[in-house]
C-alpha positions in Angstrom: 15.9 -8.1 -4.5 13.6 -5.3 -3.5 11.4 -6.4 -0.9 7.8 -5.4 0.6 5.1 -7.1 2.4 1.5 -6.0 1.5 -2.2 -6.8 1.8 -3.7 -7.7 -2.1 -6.9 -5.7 -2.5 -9.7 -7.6 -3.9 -10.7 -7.5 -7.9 -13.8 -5.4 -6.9 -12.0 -3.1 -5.0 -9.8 -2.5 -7.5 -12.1 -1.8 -10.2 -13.9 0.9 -8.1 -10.0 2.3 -8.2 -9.4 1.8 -11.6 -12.5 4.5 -12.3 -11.5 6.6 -9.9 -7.9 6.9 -11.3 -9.4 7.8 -14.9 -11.0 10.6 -13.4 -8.5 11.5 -11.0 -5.9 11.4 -14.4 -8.2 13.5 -16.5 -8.0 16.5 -13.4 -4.2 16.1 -13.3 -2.9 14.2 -16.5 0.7 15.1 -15.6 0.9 13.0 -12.8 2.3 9.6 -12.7 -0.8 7.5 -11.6 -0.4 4.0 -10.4 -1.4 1.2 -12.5 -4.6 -0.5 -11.3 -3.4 -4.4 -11.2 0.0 -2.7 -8.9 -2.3 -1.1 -6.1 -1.8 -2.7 -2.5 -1.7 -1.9 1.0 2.0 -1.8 2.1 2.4 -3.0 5.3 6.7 -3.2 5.7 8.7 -1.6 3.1 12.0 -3.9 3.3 13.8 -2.7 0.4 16.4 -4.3 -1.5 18.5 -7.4 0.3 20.8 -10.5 -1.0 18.6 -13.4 -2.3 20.4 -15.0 0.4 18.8 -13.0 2.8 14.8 -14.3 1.3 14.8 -17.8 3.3 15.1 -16.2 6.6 12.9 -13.2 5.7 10.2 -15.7 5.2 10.9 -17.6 8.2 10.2 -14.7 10.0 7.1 -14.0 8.7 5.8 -17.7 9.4 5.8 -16.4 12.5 3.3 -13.9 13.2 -0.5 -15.4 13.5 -3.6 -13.8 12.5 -6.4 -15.5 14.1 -9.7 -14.2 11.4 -9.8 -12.1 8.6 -10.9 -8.2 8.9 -12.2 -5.5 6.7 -10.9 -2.8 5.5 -13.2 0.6 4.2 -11.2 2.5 1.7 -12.5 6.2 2.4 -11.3 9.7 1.6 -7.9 11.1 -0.5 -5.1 12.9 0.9 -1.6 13.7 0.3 2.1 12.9 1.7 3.4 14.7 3.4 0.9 17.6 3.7 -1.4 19.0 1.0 1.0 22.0 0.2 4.1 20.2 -0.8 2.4 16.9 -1.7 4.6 13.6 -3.0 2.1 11.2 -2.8 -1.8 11.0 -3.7 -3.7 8.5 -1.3 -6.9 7.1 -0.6 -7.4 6.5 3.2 -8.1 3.4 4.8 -10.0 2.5 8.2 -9.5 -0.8 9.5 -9.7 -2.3 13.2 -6.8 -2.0 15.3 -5.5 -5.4 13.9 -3.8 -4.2 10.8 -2.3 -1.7 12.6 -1.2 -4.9 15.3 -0.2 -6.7 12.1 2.1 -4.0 10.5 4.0 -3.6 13.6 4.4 -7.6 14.0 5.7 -7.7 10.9 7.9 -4.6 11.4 9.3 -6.8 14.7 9.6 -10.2 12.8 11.5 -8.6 10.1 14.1 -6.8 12.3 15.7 -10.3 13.2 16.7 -10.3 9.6 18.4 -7.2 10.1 15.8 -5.2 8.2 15.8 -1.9 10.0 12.7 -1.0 12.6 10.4 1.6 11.0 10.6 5.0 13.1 7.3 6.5 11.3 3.6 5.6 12.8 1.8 3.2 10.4 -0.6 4.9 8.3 -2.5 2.6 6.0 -3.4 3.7 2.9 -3.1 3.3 -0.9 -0.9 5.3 -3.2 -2.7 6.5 -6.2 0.1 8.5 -7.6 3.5 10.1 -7.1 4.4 13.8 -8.2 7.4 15.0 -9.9 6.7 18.5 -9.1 5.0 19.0 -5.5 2.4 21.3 -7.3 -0.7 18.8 -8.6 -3.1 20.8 -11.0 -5.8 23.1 -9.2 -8.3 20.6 -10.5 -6.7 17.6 -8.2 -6.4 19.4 -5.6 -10.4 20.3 -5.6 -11.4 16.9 -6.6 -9.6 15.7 -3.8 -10.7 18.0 -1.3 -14.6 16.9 -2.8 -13.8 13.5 -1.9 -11.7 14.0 1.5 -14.9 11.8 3.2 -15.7 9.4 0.4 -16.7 6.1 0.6 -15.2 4.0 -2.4 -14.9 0.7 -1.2 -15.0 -2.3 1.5 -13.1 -5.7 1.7 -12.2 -8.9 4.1 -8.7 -9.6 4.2 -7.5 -12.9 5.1 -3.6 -13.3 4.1 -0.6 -10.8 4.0 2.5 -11.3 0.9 5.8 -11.2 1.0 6.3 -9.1 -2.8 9.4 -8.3 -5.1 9.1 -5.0 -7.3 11.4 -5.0 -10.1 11.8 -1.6 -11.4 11.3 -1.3 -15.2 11.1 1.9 -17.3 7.4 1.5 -17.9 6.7 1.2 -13.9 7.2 -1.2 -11.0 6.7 -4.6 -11.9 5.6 -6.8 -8.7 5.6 -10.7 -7.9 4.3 -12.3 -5.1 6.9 -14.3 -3.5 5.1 -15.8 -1.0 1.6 -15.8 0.5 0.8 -15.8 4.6 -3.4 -16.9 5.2 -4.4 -16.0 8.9 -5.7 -18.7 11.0 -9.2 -18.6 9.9 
């Protein structure tokens, strides 16, 4: 099973990205853009484990307490790991110090399962597209430097999931395993 836990963004929110992809596909239609319906907000990448293994993941997660939901603002686009060699498109994401606090709780619940500790700083964000070639169109690149500040969206959060993505040959095809509602 490959594993990741995530926040689901909202039907609104993914709208606004659904019309954002179009024209971010029409500047760079080489690209492999994410489908709308698979955008989320990884919080722990697990990666792939023994089914065994699921029961206790969970169990961890039952764990960790959120006492009220928070917002998110979904601002700007950049690329990982810098904008000269670029893998990844993303569109930034400022949130209170509690999703940070919430990714590394997770990160620490996890790591009793024998899921190994992240060594990066969390960065939220959402992954709009991956490159084959680290050389996006000259269009992408200036429609992303246009929107380095924009405002596309806001949302309340009030659960975390425990996903599977199957990998298929049309894309990643994810499930939610298991939902976690804060406190409140």
């Amino acid at each position: 099973m490959r594993l990741f836990v995530a926040l689901s963004i909202s039907p609104a929110v993914r709208e606004t990205f659904s019309v954002l992809l179009t024209e971010l596909h029409c500047a760079d239609p080489k690209t492999r853009w994410i489908h709308p319906a698979n955008l989320h907000v990884t919080l722990k990448f697990i990666g792939n484990v023994a089914a065994e293994k699921l029961p206790s993941i969970e169990q961890a997660l039952t764990t960790i307490t959120v006492l009220r939901p928070f917002d998110l603002e979904f601002r700007g686009l950049g690329f990982f790991p810098n904008e000269r060699r670029p893998a990844v498109i993303w569109a930034g994401i400022v949130a209170p110090p509690e999703l940070a606090a919430l990714a590394t709780r997770i990160d620490e619940a996890v790591s009793t399962c024998g899921i190994a500790r992240e060594t990066r700083p969390f960065a939220p964000h959402l992954t709009l597209a991956r490159f084959k070639e680290p050389r996006p169109a000259e269009a992408l690149r200036a429609q992303s430097a246009q929107s380095k500040d924009r405002f596309f969206a806001q949302q309340s959060v009030g659960e975390f999931q425990l996903m599977e993505s199957r990998l298929k040959s049309g894309g990643a095809e994810y499930t939610t395993l298991r939902a976690f509602p804060f406190l409140a």
